[in-house]
Each structure stands twice: as structure tokens, then as C-alpha cells.
BAFI-3210 file (N, C-alpha, C; in Angstrom, 3 decimals, decimal comma, padded with zeros to 6 digits):
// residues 87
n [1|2|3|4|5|6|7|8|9|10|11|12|13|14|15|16|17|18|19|20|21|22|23|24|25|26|27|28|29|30|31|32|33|34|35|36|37|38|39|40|41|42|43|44|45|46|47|48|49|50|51|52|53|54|55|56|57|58|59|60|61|62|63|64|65|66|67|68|69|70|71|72|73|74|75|76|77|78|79|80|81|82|83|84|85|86|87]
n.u [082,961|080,506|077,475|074,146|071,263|069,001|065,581|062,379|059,901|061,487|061,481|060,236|062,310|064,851|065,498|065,603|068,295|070,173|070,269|071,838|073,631|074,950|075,461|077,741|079,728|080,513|081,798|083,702|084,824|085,280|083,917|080,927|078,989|075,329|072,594|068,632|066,799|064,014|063,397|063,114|063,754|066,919|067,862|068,781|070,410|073,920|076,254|078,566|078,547|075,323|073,139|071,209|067,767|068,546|066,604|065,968|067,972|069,217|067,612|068,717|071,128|074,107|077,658|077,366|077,976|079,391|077,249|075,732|074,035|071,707|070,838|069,659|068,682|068,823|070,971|074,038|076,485|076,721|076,032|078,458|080,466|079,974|080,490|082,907|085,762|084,567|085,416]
n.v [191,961|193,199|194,720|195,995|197,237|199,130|200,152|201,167|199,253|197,494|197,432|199,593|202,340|201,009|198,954|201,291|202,817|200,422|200,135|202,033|202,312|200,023|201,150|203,212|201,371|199,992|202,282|203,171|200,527|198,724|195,823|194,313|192,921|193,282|194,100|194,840|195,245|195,219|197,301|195,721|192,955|193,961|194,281|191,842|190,738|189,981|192,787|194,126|197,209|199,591|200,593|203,616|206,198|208,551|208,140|205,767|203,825|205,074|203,317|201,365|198,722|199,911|198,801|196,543|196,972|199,410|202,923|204,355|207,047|208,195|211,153|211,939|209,700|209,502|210,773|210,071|211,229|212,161|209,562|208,414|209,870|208,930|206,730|205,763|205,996|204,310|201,571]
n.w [076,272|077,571|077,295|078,487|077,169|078,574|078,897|080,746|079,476|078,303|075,073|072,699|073,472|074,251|072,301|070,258|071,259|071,806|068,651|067,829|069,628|069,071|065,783|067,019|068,177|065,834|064,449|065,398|065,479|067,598|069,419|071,091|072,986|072,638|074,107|074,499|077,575|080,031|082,603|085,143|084,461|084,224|086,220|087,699|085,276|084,669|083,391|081,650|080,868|081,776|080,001|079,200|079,765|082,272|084,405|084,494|084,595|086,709|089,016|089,095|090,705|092,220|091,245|089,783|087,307|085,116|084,845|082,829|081,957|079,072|077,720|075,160|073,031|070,402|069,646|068,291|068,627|071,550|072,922|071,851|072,996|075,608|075,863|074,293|076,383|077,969|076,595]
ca.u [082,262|078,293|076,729|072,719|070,750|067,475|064,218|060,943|059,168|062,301|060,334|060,636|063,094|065,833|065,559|066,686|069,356|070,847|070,715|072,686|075,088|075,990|076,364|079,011|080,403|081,308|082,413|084,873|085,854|084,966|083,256|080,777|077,710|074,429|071,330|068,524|065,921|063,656|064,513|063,231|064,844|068,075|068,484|069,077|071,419|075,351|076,581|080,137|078,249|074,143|072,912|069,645|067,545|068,684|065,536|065,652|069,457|069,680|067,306|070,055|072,470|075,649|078,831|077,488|078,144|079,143|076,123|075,868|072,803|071,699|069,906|069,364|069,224|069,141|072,511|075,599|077,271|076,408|076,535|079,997|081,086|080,390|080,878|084,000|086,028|084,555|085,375]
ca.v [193,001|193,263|196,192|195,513|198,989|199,332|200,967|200,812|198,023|196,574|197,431|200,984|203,336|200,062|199,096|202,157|203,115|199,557|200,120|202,857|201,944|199,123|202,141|203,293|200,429|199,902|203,364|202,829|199,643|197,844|194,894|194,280|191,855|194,539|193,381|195,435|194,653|196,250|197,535|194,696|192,218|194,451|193,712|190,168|190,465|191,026|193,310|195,679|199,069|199,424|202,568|204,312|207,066|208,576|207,954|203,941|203,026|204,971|202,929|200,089|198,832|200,222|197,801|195,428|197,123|200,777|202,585|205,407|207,650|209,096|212,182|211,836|208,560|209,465|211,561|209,138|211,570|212,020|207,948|207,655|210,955|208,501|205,492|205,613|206,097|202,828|200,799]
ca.w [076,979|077,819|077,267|078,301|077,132|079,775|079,029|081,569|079,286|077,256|074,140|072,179|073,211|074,384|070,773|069,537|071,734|071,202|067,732|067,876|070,270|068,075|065,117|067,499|068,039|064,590|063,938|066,597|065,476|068,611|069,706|072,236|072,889|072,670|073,705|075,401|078,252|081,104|084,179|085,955|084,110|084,173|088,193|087,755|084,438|084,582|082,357|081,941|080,930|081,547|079,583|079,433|080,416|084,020|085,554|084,700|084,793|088,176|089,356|089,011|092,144|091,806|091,495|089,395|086,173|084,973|084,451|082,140|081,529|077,715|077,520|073,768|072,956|069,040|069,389|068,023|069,204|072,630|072,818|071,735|073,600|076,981|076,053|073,981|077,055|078,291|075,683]
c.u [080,780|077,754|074,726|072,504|068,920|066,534|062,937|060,462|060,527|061,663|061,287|061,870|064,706|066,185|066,244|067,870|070,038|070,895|071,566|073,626|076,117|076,303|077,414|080,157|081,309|082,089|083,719|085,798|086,221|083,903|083,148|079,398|076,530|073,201|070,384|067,223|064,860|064,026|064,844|064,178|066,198|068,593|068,505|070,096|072,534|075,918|077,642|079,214|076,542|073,904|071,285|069,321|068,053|067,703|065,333|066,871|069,633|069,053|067,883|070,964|073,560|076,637|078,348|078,108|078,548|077,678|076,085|074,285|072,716|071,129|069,311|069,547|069,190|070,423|073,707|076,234|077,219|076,518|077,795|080,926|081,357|080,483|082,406|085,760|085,815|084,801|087,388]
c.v [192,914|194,409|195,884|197,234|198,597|200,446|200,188|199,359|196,951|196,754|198,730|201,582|202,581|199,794|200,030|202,615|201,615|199,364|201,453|203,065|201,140|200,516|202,431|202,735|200,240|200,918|203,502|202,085|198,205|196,676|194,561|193,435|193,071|193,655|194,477|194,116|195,671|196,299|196,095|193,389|192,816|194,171|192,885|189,748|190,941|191,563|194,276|196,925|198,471|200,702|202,272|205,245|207,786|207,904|206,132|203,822|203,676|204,574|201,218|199,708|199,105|198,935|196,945|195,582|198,855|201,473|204,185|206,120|208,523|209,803|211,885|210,582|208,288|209,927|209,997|209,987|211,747|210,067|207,704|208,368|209,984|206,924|205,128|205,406|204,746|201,531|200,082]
c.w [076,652|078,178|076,739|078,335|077,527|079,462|080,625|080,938|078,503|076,025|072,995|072,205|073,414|073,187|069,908|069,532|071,501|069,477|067,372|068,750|069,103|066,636|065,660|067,746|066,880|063,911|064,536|066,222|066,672|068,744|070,875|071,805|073,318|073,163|074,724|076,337|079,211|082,074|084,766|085,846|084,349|085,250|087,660|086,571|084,898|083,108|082,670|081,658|081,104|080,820|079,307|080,138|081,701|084,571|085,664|085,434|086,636|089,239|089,821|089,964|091,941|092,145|090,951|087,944|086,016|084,535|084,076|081,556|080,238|078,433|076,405|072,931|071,025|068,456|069,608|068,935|070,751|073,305|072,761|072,511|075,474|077,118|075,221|075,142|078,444|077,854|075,887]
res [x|x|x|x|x|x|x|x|x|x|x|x|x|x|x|x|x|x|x|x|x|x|x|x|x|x|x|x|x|x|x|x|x|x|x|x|x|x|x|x|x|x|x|x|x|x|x|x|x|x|x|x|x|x|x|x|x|x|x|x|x|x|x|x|x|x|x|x|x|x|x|x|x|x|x|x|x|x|x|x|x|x|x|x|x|x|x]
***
């Protein structure tokens, strides 16, 4: 499984939320390939889940990937609350 996590520049806030996905990940017990990027790049990658902000990820084409929006991209919990269920 491919779980790409999308900010605006690929930079800052992608970074964090992929490091705290993967926390979840492991709390879980699961395994998944993490990596993040920017939007732009994000059209042209395939990936099983995209996550990030609303305002990026639903900038994303539907059907290529699930695509799940944080609010709080420091909340574990909130993270694992919608992605556990994808896993």
C-alpha cells in the first residue's frame, strides 16, 4: 500500500503529517510505503490513500486513489480515527 501525504509546496506541513502517519502506522502495526509531495507533483503519482489539508487533496481527481482530508494534521488521533479503517 501507497500512502503519498500532499501539501501546496511538498515541503513543511507534508513532512509532518507523513511523520505522523507513519507514528500511526506503527501503533497499528501496519505497513505502508509513506512518502510526501506537492500537489502538483501529486496529479501524476499513483497512490492507495492521498491525505492532506481539504483545500489541497480536494484539489486531486477522484478515482485514482482514496483521498482523505486532515483538519489537524498534529492530532494522532484524528489521523488514525480516518485512516485506520483504510488500512
Amino acid at each position: 500500500m501507497k500512502i503519498l501525504v500532499v501539501c501546496g509546496n511538498g515541503l513543511g506541513s507534508s513532512l509532518i503529517l507523513e511523520w505522523n502517519v507513519k507514528k500511526v502506522l506503527e501503533a497499528l502495526g501496519k505497513n505502508a510505503e509513506v512518502t510526501h509531495t506537492d500537489l502538483a507533483s501529486a496529479k501524476a503519482e499513483k497512490a492507495d490513500i492521498y491525505l492532506g489539508a481539504a483545500d489541497i487533496v480536494n484539489e486531486l481527481a477522484k478515482g485514482n486513489g482514496t483521498i482523505v482530508s486532515i483538519v489537524n494534521m498534529m492530532s494522532i488521533v484524528e489521523i488514525k480515527e480516518k485512516l485506520e479503517p483504510l488500512l
